[in-house]
C-alpha positions in Angstrom: -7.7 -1.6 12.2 -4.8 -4.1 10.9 -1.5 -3.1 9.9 -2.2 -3.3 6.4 -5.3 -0.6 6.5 -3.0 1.6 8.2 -0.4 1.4 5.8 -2.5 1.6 2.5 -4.8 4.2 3.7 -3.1 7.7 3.3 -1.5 6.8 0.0 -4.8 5.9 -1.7 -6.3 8.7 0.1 -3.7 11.5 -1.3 -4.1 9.6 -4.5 -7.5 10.0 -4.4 -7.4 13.9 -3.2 -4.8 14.6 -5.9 -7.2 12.9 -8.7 -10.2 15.0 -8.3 -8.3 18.4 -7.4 -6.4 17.7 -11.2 -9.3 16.2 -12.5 -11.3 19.8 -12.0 -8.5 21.2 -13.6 -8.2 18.7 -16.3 -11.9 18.7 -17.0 -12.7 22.6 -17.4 -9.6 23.8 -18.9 -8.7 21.6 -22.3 -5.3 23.3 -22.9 -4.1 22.4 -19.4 -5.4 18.6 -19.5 -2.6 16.4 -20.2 0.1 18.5 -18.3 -3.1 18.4 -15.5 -3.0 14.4 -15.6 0.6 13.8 -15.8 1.3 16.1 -13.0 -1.9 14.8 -10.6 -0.4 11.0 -11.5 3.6 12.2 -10.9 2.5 13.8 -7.7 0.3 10.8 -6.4 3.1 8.7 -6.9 5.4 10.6 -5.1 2.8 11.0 -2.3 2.8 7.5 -1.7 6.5 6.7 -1.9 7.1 9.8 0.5 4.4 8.3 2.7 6.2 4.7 2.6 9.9 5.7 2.3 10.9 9.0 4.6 8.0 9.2 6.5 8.3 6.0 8.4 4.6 4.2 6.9 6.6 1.1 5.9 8.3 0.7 9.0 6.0 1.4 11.6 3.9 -1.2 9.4 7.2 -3.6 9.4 7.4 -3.4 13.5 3.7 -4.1 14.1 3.5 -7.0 11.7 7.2 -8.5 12.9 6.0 -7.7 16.5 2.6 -10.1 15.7 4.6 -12.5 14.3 6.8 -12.8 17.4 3.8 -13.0 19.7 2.3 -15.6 17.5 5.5 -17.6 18.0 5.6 -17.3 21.2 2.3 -18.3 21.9 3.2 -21.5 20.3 6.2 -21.4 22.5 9.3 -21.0 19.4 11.2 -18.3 21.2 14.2 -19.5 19.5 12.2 -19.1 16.1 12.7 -15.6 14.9 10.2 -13.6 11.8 11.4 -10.6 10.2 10.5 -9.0 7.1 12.9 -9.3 3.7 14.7 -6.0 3.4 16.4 -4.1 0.9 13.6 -3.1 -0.5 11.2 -3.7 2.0 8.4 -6.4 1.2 5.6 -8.5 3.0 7.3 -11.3 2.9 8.3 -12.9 6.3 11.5 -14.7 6.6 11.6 -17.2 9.6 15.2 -18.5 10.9 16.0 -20.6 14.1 15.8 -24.3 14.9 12.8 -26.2 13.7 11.8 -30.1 12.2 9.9 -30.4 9.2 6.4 -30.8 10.5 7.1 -27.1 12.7 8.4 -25.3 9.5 5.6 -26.0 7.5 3.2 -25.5 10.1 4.8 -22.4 10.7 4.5 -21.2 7.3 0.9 -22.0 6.6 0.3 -20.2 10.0 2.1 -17.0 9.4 0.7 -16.6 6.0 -2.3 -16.2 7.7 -1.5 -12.9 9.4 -2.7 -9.6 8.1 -0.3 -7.9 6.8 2.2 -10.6 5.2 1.7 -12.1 1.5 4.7 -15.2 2.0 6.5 -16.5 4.5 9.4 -18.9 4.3 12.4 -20.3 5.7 15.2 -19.2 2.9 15.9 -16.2 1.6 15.8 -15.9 -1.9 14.2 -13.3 -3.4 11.8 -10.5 -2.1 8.6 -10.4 -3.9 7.4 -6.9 -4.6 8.9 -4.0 -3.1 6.4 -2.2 -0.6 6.6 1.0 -2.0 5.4 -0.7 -5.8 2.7 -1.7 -3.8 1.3 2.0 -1.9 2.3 3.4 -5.5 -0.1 0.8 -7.2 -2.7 1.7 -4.6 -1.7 5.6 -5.1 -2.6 5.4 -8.5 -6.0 3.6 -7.8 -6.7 6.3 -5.9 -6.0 8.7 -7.9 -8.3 7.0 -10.7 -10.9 7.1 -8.4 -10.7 10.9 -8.0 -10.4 11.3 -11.5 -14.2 9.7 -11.9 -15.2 11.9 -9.4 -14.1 15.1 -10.7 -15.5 13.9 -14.1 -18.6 13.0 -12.6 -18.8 16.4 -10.9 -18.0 18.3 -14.5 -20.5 16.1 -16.0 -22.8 17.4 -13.8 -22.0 21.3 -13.7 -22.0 21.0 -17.1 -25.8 19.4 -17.4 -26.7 22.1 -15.0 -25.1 25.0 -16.8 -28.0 24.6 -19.6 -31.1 25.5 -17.3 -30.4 28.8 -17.3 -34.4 29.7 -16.2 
C-alpha cells in the first residue's frame, strides 16, 4: 500500500459512510432533506480535516514520503541533498536543498516526481500548491457523493419493492 492510499483512504471512506447514513435520512423524510445534506457534507468535511490535521494522517503520510525520498537520494549517493515537504500548510510538494550541478538538479527533480505520494518537486521555494487537507476534503466529499448514490439507489429500491404488497 503507498503512502498516498493510506492517507486518502479513511477520509473518502467516512465521506462515504456519512453520505449513505444522511442519504437514508435525506431520502425517506422530505422535511429533513436539505438540513440532512448540509449536515452529512459539513460533517464529511470535518471528518477529513480531523483525520488530516489533529489526528496525525498528514504527517505520518509526510514522514514516509520524506523518509522515501531520503533513501532514494541516498541510493544515488546525495547525502548532502536533503527533500522535505513545503509546510505551512502542508502540501505534496517536495522541496530539495543542498549542493548540486545543473544536470543533478534536474535529474533529481524528474526522479522525485516519480514517487508516490509527491505531485512537484523543486529546488526553490516559492509557493505551496494545494494545501493537503483541500485535498482529503475534495476526496471527503467524493465520498460522500458516492454514499449519497447509494442510499438513493437503496430508496429507489425499497420504494419499487413497497408496491408488491402480495
Amino acid at each position: 500500500m503507498n503512502a498516498l492510499w493510506s492517507l486518502f483512504w479513511p477520509p473518502f471512506a467516512g465521506g462515504l459512510l456519512i453520505g449513505v447514513i444522511g442519504g437514508a435520512i435525506a431520502f425517506r423524510r422530505r422535511s429533513l432533506r436539505n438540513r440532512a445534506l448540509i449536515a452529512g457534507f459539513a460533517l464529511s468535511v470535518a471528518a477529513a480535516a480531523l483525520w488530516t490535521g489533529p489526528l496525525g494522517g498528514g504527517d505520518r503520510f509526510a514522514q514516509r514520503v520524506e523518509r522515501d525520498a531520503q533513501l532514494t537520494l541516498d541510493f544515488y549517493e546525495m547525502r548532502q541533498v536533503t527533500a522535505h515537504f513545503h509546510r505551512a500548510p502542508l502540501t505534496r510538494r517536495l522541496m530539495l536543498s543542498g549542493p548540486a550541478n545543473d544536470f543533478q538538479r534536474t535529474e533529481l527533480v524528474r526522479t522525485m516526481e516519480t514517487l508516490p505520494g509527491i505531485s512537484d518537486a523543486s529546488w526553490t521555494s516559492n509557493g505551496g500548491g494545494t494545501p493537503l487537507i483541500l485535498e482529503a476534503g475534495a476526496i471527503a466529499v467524493l465520498g460522500f457523493l458516492f454514499g449519497l448514490l447509494v442510499a438513493y439507489l437503496r430508496e429507489l429500491r425499497r420504494r419499487y419493492n413497497a408496491q408488491w404488497n402480495w
